[in-house]
C-alpha positions in Angstrom: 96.1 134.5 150.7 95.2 130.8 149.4 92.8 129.4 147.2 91.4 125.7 146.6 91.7 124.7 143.1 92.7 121.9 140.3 96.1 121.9 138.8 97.8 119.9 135.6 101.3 119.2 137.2 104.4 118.3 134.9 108.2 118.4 135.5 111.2 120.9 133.2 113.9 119.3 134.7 113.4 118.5 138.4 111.2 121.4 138.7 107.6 120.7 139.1 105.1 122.7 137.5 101.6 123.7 137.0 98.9 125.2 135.7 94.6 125.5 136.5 93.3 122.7 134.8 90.5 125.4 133.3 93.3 126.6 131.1 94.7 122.8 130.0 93.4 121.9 126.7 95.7 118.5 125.7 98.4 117.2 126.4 100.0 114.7 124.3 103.9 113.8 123.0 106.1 115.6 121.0 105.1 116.0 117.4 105.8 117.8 114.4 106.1 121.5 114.3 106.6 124.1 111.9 109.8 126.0 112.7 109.2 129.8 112.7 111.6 132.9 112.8 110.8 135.3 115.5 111.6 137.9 118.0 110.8 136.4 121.3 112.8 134.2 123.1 111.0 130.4 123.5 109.0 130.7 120.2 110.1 127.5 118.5 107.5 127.2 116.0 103.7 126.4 115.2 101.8 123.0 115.2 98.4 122.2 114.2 96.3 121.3 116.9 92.7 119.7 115.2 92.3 122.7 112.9 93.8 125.1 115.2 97.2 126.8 115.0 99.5 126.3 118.3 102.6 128.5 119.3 104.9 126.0 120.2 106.9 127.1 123.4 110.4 126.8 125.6 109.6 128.7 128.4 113.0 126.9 130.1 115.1 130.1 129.9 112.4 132.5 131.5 112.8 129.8 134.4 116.4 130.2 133.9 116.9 126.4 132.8 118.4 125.1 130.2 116.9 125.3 126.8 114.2 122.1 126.1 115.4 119.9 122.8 112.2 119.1 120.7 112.6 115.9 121.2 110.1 112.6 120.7 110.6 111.9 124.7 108.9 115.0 125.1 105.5 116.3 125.9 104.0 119.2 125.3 101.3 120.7 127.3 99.1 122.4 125.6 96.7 125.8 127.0 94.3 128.5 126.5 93.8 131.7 127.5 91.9 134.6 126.0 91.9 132.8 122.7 95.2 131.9 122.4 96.3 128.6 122.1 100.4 127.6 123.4 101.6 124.4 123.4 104.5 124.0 126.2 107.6 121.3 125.9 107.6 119.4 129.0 109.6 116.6 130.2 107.5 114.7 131.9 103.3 115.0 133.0 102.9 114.2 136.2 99.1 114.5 137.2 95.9 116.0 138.0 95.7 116.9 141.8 93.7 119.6 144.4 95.8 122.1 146.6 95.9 125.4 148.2 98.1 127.7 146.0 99.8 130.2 148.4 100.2 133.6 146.9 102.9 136.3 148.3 105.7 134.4 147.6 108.5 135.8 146.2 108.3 134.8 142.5 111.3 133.4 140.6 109.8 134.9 136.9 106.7 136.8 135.8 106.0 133.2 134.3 105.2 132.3 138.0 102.3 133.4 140.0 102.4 131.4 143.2 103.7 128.5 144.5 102.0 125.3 146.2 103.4 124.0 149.0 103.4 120.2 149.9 106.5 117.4 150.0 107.7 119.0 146.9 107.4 122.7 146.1 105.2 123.2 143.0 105.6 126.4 140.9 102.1 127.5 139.8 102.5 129.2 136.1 100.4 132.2 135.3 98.6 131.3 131.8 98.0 134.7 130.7 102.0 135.2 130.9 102.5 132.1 129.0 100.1 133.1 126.4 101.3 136.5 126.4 104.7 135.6 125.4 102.8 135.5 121.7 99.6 137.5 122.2 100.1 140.4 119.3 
């Protein structure tokens, strides 16, 4: 099964990424964040995103990947589902484009749903997982 839609693409390591745009809401550089203890693994802390608290997440080990450094050559993509708001350390955006994403694949994580073929394979995340890593 495929289905036409938009995507936000961005890079952890050499691995492309990405998500429906519907569910981008910014993305911008790395910026200050509030360090926060808790129990589940990628929570780094919470940022203020115009008025609006922001999980701030390393989702590099649920990709098995090496752990993201919070650095200022960062990014951080930043999305929304069911009223949740995550930000997402990135290394690198890499655009807006149109595909077919091909479901039935063998995923590599629950973080991804589907893949999207082309000259390089794109790993389509699945918001609600992402989101869910900090949904009480």
């Amino acid at each position: 099964m495929s289905r036409r839609e938009t995507f936000l693409c961005f890079s952890i390591d050499d691995n492309l990424l990405a998500i429906p745009i519907g569910s981008a809401v910014k993305v911008t550089r790395m910026m200050a964040f509030s360090p926060i203890d808790s129990d589940v693994e990628g929570v780094m802390g919470v940022v203020n995103l115009h008025g609006r608290t922001a999980y701030l997440l390393d989702i590099s080990p649920k990709l098995g990947l090496p752990p993201r450094d919070p650095s200022p050559d960062k990014i951080v993509v930043f999305l929304e589902e069911d009223g949740v708001l995550v930000g997402v350390i990135a290394d690198d955006l890499k655009g807006i484009f149109e595909a077919e994403a091909v479901d039935g694949m063998a995923p590599l994580s629950n973080l991804i749903e589907a893949f999207i073929p082309g000259d390089d394979m794109i790993a389509l995340l699945n918001p609600k997982a992402i989101t869910g890593m900090v949904k009480p």
